[in-house]
N, C-alpha and C positions, 0 to 999 in steps of 0.2 A: 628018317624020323629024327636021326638024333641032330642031323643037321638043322630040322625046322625047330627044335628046342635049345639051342646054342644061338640062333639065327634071336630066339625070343629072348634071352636071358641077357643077349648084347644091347637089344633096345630096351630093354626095364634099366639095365643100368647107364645106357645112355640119357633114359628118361630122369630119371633119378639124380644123375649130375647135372641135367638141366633146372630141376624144380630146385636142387639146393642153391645154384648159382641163381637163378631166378629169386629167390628168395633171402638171398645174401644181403638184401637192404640198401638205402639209398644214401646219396650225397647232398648237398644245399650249396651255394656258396651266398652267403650275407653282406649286406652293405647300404651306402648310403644308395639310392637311385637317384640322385640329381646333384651336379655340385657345381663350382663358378670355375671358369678357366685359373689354372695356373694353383690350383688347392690337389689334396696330396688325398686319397680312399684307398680304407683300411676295408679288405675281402677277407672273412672267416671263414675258412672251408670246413664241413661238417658234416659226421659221419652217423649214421643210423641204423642197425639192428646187421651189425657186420661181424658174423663172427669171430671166436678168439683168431688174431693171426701171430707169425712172427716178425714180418716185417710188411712194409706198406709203401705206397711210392704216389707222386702226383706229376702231373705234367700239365701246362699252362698254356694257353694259347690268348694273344690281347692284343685288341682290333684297332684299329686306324685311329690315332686321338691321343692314347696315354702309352705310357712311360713305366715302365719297371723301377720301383725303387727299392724295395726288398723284400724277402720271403723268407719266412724263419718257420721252424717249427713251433706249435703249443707241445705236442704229447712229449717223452721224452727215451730214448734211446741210446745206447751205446756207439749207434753207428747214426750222424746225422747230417746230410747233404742236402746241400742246392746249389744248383748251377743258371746262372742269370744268364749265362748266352744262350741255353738251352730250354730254358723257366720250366725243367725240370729237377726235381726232389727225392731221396729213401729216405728210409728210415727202418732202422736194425736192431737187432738186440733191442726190442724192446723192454723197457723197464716192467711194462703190464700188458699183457695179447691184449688187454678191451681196448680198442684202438675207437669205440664212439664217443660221441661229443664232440669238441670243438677239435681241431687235429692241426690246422695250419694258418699261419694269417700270411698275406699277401698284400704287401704297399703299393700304387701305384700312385702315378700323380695325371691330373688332367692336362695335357700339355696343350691343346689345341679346342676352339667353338667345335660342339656335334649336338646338334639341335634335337636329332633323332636317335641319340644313344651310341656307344659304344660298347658292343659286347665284350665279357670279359670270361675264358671257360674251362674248366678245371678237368681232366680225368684223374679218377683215382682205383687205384690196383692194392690188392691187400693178397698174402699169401701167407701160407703154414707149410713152412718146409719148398718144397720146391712146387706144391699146389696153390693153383689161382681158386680162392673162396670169395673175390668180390672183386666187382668191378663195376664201378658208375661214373656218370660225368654229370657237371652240371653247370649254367652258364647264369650271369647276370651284366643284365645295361643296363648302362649309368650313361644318363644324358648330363654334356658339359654348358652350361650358359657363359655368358658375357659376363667378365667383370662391370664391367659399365659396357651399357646395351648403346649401340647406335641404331637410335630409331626413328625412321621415315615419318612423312605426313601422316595426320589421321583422316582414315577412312569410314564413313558413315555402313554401320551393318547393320542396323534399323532404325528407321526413320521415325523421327516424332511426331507427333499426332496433336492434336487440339489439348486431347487428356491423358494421353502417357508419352511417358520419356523413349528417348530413342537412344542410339548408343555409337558407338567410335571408336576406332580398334585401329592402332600403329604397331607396326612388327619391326626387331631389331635384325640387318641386314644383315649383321655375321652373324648370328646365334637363330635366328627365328622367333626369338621369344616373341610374345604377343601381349601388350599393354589395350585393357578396354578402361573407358570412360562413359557414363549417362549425358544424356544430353537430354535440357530441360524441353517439357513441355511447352510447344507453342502458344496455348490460349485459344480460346475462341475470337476470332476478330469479326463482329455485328456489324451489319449496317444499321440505318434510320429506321425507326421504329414507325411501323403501319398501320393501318385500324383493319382489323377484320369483322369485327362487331361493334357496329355504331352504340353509342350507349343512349336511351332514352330517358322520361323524366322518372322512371320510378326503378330499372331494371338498368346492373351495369354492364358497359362495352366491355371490347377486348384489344391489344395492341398486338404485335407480332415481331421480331426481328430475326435476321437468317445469320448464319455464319458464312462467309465467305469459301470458308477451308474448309468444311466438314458439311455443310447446310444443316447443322443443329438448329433447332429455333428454339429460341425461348419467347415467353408471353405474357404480359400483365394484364391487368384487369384496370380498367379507366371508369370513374366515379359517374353514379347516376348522373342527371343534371339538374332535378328538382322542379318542380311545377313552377311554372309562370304567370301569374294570375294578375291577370286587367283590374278593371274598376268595377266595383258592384252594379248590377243592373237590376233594378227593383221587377220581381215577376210577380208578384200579389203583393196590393200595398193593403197596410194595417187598418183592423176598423176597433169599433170601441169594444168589441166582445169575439173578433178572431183576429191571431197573429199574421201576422203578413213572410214574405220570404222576400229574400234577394238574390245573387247569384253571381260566381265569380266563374269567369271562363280561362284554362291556361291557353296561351297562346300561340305552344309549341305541341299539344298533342288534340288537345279542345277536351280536355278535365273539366269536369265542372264539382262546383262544390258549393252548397249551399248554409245561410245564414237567418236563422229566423232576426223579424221586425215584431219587435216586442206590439203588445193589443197598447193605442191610444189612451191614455190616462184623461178623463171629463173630471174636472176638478166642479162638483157639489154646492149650490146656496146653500144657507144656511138657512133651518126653519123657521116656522114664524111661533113665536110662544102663543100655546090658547088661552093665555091669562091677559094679555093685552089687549085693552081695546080700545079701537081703533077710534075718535071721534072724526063726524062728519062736520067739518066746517058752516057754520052758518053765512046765508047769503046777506045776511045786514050788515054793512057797513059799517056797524054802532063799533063791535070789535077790533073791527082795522083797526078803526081811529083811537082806542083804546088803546091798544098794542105802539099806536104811534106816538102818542101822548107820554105815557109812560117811555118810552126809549127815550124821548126830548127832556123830561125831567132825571133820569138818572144821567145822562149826558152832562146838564147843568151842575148837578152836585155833583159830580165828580171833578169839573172844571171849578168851581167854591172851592175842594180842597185841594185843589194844586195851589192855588194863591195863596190859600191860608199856610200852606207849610211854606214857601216862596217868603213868604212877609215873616216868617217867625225865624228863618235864617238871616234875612236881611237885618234883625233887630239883631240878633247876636253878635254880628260882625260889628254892631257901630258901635254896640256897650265893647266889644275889645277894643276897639281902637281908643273909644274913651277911657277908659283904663290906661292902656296903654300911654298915651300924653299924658294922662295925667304923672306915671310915673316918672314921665321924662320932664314935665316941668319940676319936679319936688325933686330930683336929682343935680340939675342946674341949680336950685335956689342953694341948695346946700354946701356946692364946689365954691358958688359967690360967698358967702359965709367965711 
């Protein structure tokens, strides 16, 4: 019995040193992840929830690529070591057991292209008196690129299309890195334009074109064409009291459309007044001769005064002219004088 309760009291407190060490808290190491060959990364190693200790220690391990350039403590102690052939670190007498926060920085430099990172990785040990209270590691990669990339042809990684862009991608032969670029849209490129719908005189067509690269089509729309209309052809002609029609035929569909012929206009005599009246000619000859006689005498006196006014101008003219001489002789007598 007493053996099975010593057997129990050994694993409680081997449990017990486990859950403290289990719980002694974790490490980080910090930094840049990516840098250009031949550039120098600052790692902070970093401690968290690590009990008080009185001294603490790190050990380094750094993968194929970079280069050790220095390792210094942040915290501060009595006793402080590092050894660069071993990229192991103490630290003693410490000034304050709270050994978290920031605790150690490490220099390295990128010596060498590592496209897919170089691991870089820390263990750290902390103890109180000659007891291990913590212990963790922790690792970080850091991928190095090209100062200046040498980069191959570009490679088509999707292809362009009618209406989106496609793209192209060159990788640098010592780093991997990978440069993309867009590549413009093709366009549609049409053939000639076809008629799918004839267009008539009242309703319009349609045209059609394909894309070559895509068989998009696009489509317009092409203009009625309008009636065509012949010569009028009279189909009832006009009377004096109903209109008449005519008729015009298109000659691309057989439209027709008609035009009235206005009604005949009869242009009216004029009445006879009932106040006139009418006499009936007598059949005696006495009248005629009457009617004739008289025409013969006004004939005459009218020929009497044509002469008479003839002979009264005639006399005018020759009283001027006698005047006239006379002035001219009574002018001469008087120059003789």
């Amino acid at each position: 019995m007493k053996k099975i309760i010593s057997l129990m009291v050994c694993l409680v407190l081997m449990m017990s040193v486990c859950l403290t060490a289990g719980a002694a808290g974790t490490t980080t190491l910090n930094g840049k992840d990516s840098v250009t060959v031949g550039s120098e990364v600052e790692l902070i190693v970093n401690v968290k929830d690590c009990a008080d200790a009185s001294s603490i220690s790190v050990a380094f391990t750094l993968g194929e690529g970079v280069e050790l350039v220095s390792g210094s403590w942040i915290k501060t102690g009595s006793i402080a070591k590092f050894d660069a052939a071993t990229l192991k670190g103490a630290l003693g007498g410490l000034a304050s057991p709270d050994v978290n926060g920031d605790l150690f920085k490490l220099v390295v430099k990128a010596a060498k292209v590592a496209p897919n990172g170089v691991e870089v990785a820390v263990i750290v040990t902390a103890k109180k008196g000659s007891d291990e209270i913590f212990n963790a590691n922790a690792a970080k990669v850091v991928k190095i690129a090209c100062a200046t990339h040498t980069y191959g042809e570009w490679a088509e990684t999707k292809a362009p299309t009618c209406t989106e862009k496609g793209a192209e991608e060159r990788v640098c032969s010592a780093c991997g890195n990978k440069e993309t670029k867009d590549v413009a849209a093709l366009g549609h490129k049409y053939g000639d334009w076809t008629e799918t719908k004839a267009p008539t005189c009242t309703e319009k067509g349609a045209e059609e074109r394909v894309c070559a690269t895509c068989q998009n089509k696009e489509t317009k729309d092409v203009a009625a064409l309008g009636h065509k209309y012949g010569e009028a052809v009279v189909t009832k002609e006009a009377t004096e009291t109903e209109t008449g029609l005519k008729t015009y035929t298109c000659s691309v569909c057989g439209e027709k459309k008609e035009e009235v012929i206005p009604v005949i206009k009869v242009e009216s005599e004029a009445p006879v007044s009932s106040d006139t009246t009418v006499e009936t000619p007598d059949t005696d000859d006495t009248s005629s001769t009457d009617v004739d006689a008289n025409a013969d005498a006004d004939a005459n006196a009218n020929a009497d005064d044509e002469k008479g006014g003839l002979n009264t101008d005639i006399l005018i003219i020759v009283i001027l002219a006698v005047v006239l001489v006379g002035l001219a002789v009574v002018l001469i007598i008087k120059k003789r004088k």
